[in-house]
N, C-alpha and C positions, 0 to 999 in steps of 0.2 A: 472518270467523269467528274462528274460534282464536286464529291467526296473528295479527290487527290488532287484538283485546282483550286477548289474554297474551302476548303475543310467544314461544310456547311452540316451533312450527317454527323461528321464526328460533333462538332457543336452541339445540333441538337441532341445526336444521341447522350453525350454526357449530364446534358440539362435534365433530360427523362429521368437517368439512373440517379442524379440526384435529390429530385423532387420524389421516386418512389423511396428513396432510401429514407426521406424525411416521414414520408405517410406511413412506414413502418413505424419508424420512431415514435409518430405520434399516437399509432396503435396500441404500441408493445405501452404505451404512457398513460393511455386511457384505462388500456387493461390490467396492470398494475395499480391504478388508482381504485379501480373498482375492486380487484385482490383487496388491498389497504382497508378499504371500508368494510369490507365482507369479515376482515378479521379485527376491524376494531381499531385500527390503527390512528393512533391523533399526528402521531410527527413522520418523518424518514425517519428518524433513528428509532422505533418500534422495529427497523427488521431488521435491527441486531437481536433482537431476542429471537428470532426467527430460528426453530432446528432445521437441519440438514433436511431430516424427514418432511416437516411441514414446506418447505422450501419446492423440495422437488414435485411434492403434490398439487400445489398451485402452478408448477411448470416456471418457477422464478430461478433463476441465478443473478450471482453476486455481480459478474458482469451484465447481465442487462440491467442492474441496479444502478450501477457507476455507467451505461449509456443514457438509459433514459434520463435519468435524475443528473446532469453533469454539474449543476446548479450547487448542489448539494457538497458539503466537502467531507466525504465517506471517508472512515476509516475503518480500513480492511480488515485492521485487524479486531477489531471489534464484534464482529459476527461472531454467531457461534460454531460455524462449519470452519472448517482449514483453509487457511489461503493458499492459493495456489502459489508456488515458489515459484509461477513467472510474474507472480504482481509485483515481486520485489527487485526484478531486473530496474525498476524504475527505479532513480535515484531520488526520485521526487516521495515517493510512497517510504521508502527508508529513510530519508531526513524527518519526513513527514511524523512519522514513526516516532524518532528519538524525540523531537523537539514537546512533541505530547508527553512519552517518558517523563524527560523531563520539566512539567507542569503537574504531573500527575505524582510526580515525587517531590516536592519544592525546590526544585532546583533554581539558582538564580542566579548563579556565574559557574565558568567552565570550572572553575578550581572544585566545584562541588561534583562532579562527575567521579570522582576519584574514590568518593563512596559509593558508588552505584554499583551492583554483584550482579552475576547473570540470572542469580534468580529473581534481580526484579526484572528483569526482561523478558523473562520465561512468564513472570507469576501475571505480566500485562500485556502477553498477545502474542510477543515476538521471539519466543521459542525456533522455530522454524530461521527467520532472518538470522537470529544468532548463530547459531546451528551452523547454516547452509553458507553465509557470505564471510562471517567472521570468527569461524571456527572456535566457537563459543571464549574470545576473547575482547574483554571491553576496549582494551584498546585498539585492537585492530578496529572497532564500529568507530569509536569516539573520533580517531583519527580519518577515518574515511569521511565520516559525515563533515565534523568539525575540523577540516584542514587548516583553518587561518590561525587553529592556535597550538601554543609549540608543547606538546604531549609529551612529560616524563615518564614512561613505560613501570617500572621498579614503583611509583608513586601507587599503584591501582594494587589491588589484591592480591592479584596471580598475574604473572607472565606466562606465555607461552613454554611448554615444557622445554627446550631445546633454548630458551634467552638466555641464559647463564655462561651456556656451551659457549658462545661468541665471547671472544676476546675484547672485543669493542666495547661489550656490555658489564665488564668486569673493572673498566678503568673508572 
């Protein structure tokens, strides 16, 4: 009928679902504002200091924080609960990541990178990313993030255990 010559239900049906899906938002927004107030909160960034514990007693995660609040430019790793290692399938939340790194250590050209250890990256959030995508080596991160510039491997702390083993890497 209708539906498979006008496509007029499916229209409006998808109008509904997204004007309810806004009314949620604006919910979960109110009630997170009134959370905020109830514990004192003057900014967004108060609920970084937020525990795990208090977190799940007001009924908050870290994802309905980065929905409602999209305004806001959250860094993940800033909380004090674990991010989840699907935040960092984004490559945006991992650049995002280093480019703070480095601000947060005075970095001010790539050449400076070269002194960067993994424990400054453990000791500012990103234990887990390192870990998990770059097998706790600077240059694998430096390179994935920072591809436009040309990464002397041997230049940084540590190599990879097995870099040497290659012949390539001997010349």
């Amino acid at each position: 009928g209708i539906n498979a010559e006008y496509g007029v239900v499916d229209f409006f049906s998808k109008m509904l679902k997204k004007r309810l899906r806004w009314r949620s938002v604006y919910k979960h927004r109110k009630a997170l504002d009134s959370i905020s107030s109830e514990l004192k909160f003057s900014t967004l960034d108060d609920w970084y200091r937020s525990s795990k514990t208090e977190l799940c007693r007001h009924g908050v995660s870290v994802k309905s924080l980065l929905k409602v609040y999209p305004e806001n430019q959250w860094k993940i790793w800033k909380f004090k609960i674990r991010v989840p290692q699907s935040s960092w399938q984004d490559f945006f939340h991992r650049r995002d990541f280093f480019d703070w790194l480095g601000q947060e250590l005075g970095h001010t050209s790539f050449e400076s990178w070269y002194q960067i250890t993994g424990s400054d990256v453990n000791r500012h959030g990103g234990a887990g990313l390192f870990r998990n995508y770059y097998n706790q080596s600077i240059y694998n991160a430096v390179s994935d993030i920072y591809p436009e510039y040309p990464w002397i491997p041997w230049r940084f702390d540590h190599v990879h255990r097995n870099f040497w083993s290659n012949l390539e890497n001997r010349r």
